[in-house]
C-alpha positions in Angstrom: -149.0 291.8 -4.9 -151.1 290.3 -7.7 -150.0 291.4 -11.0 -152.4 292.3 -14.1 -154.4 289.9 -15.0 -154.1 289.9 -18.7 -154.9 287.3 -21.5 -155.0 287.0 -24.8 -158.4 288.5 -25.3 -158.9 292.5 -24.5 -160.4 292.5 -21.1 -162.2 294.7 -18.2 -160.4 297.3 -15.7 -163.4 297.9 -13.8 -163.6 300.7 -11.4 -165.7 301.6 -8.6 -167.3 304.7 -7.2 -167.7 304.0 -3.3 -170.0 307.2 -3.3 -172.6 305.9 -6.5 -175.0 303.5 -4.2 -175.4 302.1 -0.4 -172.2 300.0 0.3 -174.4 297.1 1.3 -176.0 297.0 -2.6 -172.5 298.2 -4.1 -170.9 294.9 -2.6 -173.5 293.0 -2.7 -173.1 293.7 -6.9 -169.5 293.5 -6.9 -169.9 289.6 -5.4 -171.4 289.0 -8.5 -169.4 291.0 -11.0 -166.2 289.3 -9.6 -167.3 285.8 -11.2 -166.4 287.4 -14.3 -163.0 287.5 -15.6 -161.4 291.1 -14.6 -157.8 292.5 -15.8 -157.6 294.9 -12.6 -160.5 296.5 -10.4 -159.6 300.3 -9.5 -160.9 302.2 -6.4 -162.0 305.7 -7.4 -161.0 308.2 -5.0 -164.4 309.7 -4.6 -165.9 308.9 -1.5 -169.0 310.5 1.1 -167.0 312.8 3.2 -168.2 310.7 6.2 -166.8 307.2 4.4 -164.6 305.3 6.3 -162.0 304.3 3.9 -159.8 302.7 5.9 -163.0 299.6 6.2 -164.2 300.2 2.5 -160.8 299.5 1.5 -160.2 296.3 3.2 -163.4 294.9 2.5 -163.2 295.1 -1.0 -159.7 294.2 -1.0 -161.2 291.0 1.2 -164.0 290.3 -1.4 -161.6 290.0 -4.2 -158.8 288.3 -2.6 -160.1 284.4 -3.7 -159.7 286.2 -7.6 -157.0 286.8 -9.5 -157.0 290.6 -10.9 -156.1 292.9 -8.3 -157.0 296.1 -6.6 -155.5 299.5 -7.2 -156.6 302.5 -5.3 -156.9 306.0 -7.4 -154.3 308.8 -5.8 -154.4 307.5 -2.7 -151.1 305.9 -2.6 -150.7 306.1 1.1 -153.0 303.5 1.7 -151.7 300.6 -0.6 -148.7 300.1 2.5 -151.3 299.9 5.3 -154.1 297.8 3.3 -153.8 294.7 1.2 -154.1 297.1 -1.9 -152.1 295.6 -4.8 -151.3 298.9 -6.6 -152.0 302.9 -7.1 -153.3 304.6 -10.2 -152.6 308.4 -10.8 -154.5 310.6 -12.8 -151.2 312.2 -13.2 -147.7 312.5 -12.7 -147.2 312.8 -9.6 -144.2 315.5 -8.7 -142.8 313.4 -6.0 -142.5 310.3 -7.1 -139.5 309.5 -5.8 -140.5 310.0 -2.2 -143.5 308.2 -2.9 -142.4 305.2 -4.4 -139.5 304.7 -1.3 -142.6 304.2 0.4 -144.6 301.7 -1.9 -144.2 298.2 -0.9 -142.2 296.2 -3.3 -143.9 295.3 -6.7 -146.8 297.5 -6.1 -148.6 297.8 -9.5 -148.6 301.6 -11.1 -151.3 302.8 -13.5 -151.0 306.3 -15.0 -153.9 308.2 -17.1 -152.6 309.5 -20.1 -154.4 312.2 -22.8 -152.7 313.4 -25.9 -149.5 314.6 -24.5 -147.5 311.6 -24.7 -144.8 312.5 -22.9 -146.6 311.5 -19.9 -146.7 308.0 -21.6 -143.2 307.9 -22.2 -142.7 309.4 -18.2 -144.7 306.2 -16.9 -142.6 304.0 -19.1 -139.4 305.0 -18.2 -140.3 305.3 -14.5 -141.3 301.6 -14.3 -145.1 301.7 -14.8 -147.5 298.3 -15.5 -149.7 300.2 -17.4 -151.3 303.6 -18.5 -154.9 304.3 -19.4 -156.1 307.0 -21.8 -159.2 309.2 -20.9 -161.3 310.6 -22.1 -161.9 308.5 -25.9 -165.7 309.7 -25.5 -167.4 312.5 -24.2 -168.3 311.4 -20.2 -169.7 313.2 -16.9 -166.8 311.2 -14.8 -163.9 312.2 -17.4 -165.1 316.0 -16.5 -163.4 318.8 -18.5 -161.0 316.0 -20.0 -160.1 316.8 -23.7 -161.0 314.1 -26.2 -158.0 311.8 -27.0 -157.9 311.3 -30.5 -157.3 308.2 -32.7 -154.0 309.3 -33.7 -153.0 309.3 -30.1 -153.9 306.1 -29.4 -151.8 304.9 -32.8 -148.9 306.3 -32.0 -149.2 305.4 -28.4 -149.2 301.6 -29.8 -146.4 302.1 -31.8 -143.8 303.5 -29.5 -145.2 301.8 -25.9 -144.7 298.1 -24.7 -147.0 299.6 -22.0 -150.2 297.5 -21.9 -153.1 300.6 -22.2 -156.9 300.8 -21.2 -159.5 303.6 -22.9 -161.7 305.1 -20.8 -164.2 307.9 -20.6 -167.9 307.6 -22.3 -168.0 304.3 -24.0 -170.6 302.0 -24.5 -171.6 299.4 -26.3 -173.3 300.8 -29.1 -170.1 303.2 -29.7 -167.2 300.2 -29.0 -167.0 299.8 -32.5 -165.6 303.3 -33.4 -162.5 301.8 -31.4 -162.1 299.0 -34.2 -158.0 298.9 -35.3 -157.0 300.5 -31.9 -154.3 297.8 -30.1 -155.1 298.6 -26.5 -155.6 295.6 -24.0 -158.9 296.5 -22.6 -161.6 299.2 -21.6 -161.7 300.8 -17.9 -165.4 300.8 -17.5 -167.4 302.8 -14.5 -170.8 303.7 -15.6 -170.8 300.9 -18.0 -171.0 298.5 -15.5 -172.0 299.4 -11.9 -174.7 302.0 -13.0 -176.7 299.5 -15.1 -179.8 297.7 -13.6 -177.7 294.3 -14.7 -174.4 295.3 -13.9 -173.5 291.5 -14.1 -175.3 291.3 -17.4 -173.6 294.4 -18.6 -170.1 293.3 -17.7 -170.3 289.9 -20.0 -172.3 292.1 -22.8 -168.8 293.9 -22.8 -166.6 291.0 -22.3 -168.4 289.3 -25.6 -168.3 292.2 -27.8 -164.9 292.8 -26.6 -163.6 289.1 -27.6 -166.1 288.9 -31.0 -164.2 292.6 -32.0 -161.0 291.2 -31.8 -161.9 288.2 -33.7 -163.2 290.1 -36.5 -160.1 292.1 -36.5 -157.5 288.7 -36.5 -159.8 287.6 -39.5 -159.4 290.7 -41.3 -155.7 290.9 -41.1 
């Protein structure tokens, strides 16, 4: 199981929507996305009712194996003992999560999405969680009906977690600087990425804003 790829610098959790383009043009992107530097890629559990997981699955768990971030699946936790999957990510607790985990191979990653209820947080962490991710910081069509987490969230979140968190939900790169002061490790990024007609260009657009942010914010302090 490959763990988080983190670094120093804030990074990408990228996650794909097997149903948003033809598999042959979706991985035929992702080969060139991968050669930039990824904390964790994320399978959304969204696919044609007529997809064949199962292959989907292994093929992009194939396609990333040479890197080093690794592959969670959304929900689908079932699927992380039969695939090379590295990891599952919940959009919430889960209420058997004991029976579940029994059944999780050893040192399988665990991702949680958070909003302004914290006690969720503070459920991941005590349950053993890698990470948690916080949805939605910006109005976005994939969040759905998802309230807004606010900035006082996220600050408290950073003060009471060692949990390494992600923002997700409606952000771009001409609203990345409203999240200026906010510790979190990196963005988890759908739309941002795959749905641009660069997605490669898009990615390392992020990744420099990303790193030039949090050098204006070690300068400042």
């Amino acid at each position: 199981m490959k763990p988080l790829h983190l670094s120093a610098e804030k990074g990408i959790y990228l996650v794909v929507d097997p149903s948003s383009k033809p598999e042959i043009e979706l991985f035929q992107t992702l080969e060139r996305v991968f050669r930039q530097p990824l904390v964790a890629l994320q399978i959304w559990d969204n696919f044609f009712d007529d997809q064949h997981k199962r292959r989907f699955i292994e093929k992009l768990c194939s396609l990333a194996a040479p890197y080093p971030f690794p592959v969670l699946i959304n929900n689908g936790w079932e699927w992380v003992a039969r695939t090379n999957l590295d990891g599952v990510h919940f959009d919430e607790i889960p209420e058997n999560f004991a029976e579940i985990s029994s059944q999780l191979p050893e040192n399988a990653l665990l991702g949680l999405t958070c909003t302004n209820d914290l006690s969720s947080m503070r459920w991941a962490e005590k349950n053993g969680f890698d990470y948690i991710s916080f949805c939605s910081v910006f109005p976005s069509p994939s969040a759905g009906a998802c309230e807004l987490v606010s900035a006082e969230t996220l600050t408290v979140a950073s003060t009471e977690s060692q949990l390494p968190f992600f923002l997700a939900g409606g952000i771009r790169t001409d609203n990345l600087h409203r999240l200026a002061g906010i510790p979190y490790r990196g963005l988890a990024l759908i739309s941002g990425i795959l749905a641009q007609p660069d997605p490669e260009a898009a990615l390392t657009e992020f990744i420099d804003l990303l790193q030039t942010n949090q050098q204006n914010e070690t300068n400042d302090n």
